[in-house]
PLY file of the C-alpha trace (Angstrom):
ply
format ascii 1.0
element vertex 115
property float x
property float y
property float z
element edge 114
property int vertex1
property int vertex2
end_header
-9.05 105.02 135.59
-6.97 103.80 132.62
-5.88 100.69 134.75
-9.10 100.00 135.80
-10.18 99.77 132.24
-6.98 98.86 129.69
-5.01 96.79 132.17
-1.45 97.32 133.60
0.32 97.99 130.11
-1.37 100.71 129.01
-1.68 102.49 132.84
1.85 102.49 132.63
2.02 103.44 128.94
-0.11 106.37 130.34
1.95 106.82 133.47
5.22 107.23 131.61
4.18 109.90 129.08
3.18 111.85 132.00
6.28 111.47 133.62
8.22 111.68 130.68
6.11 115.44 130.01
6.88 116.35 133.60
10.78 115.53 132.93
11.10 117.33 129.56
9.55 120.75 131.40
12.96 120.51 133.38
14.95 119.67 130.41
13.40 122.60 128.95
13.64 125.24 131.34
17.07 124.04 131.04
17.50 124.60 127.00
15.82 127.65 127.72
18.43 129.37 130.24
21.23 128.11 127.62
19.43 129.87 124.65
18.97 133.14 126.91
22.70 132.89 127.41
23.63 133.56 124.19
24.32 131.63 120.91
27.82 130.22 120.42
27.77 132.88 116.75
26.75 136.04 118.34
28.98 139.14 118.57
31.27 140.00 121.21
31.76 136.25 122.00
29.79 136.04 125.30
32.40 134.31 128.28
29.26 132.78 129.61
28.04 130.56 126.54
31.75 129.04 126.94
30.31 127.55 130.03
26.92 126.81 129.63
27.60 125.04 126.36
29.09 122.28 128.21
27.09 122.54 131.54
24.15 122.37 129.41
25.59 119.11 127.69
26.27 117.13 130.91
23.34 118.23 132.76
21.37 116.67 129.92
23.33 113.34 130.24
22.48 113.26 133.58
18.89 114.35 133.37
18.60 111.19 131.14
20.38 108.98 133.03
18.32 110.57 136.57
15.00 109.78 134.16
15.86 106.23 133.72
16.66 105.16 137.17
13.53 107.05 137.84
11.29 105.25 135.86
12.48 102.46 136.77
11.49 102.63 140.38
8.20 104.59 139.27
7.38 101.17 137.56
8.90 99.05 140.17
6.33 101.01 142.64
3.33 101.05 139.90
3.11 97.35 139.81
3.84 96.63 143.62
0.74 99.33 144.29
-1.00 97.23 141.27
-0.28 94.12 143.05
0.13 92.31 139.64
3.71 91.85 138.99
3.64 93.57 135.99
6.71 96.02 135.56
7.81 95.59 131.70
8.49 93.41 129.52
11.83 91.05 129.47
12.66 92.60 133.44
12.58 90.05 136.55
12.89 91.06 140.09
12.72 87.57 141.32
15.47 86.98 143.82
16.63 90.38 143.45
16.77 92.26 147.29
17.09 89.34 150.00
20.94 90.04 151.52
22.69 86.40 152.91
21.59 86.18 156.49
18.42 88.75 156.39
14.93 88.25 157.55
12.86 86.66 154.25
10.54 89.22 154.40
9.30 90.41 151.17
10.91 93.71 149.84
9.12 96.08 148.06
10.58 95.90 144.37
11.64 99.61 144.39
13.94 99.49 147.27
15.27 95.86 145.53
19.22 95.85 145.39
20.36 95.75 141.89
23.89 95.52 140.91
0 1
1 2
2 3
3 4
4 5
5 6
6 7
7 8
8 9
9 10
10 11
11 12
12 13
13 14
14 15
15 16
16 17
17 18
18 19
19 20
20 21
21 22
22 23
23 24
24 25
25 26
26 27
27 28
28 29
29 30
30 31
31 32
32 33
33 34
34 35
35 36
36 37
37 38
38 39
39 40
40 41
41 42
42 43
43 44
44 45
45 46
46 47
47 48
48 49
49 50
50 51
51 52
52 53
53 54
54 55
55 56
56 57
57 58
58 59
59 60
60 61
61 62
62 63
63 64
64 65
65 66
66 67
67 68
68 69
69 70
70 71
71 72
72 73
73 74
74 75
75 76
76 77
77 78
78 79
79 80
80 81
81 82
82 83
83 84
84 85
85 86
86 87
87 88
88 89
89 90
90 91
91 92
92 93
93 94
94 95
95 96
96 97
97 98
98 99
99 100
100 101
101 102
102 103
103 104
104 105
105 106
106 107
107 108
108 109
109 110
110 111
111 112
112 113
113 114
């Protein structure tokens, strides 16, 4: 409905804060389990917050890093179901996804190989 009415930038304005909500749940239950766990000043010195300090720090570098690469085929798919070219600003696909020697068919920007 936003699309229909505000145009491609702001349907995907739209589209990433829902996605980006949907993400930070995760992220959350996540922070949640490493609160629960115990804090790093608490008595007794809890042997699990010695590992869930740093699982908690590189799951979160790769939930960001899983979040990018995910938007960035969300939005690759948006604007191919769109059917306006629009993905964001300053990014081309053009001649991104054709392999030497393949059929010239057109490939869908989210499956595009990207180096």
């Amino acid at each position: 409905l936003v699309l229909h009415h505000f145009g491609p930038k702001i349907g995907s304005y739209f589209d990433f804060l829902e996605t980006y909500i949907t993400f930070l749940l995760i992220a959350a239950v996540l922070g949640l389990f490493a609160e629960i766990s115990g804090p790093p000043n608490a008595r007794g010195e809890s042997g699990l917050w010695k590992f869930v300090q740093p699982g908690f720090g590189v799951c979160m570098s790769m939930w960001g890093t899983f979040f990018c690469i995910f938007w960035r085929r969300r939005c690759a798919w948006l604007s191919h179901i769109w059917g306006n070219g629009w993905i964001e600003d300053g990014e081309d696909l053009g001649g991104v996804g054709n392999l030497s020697g393949a059929s010239q068919s057109r490939v869908r920007p989210e499956f595009a190989l990207q180096w």
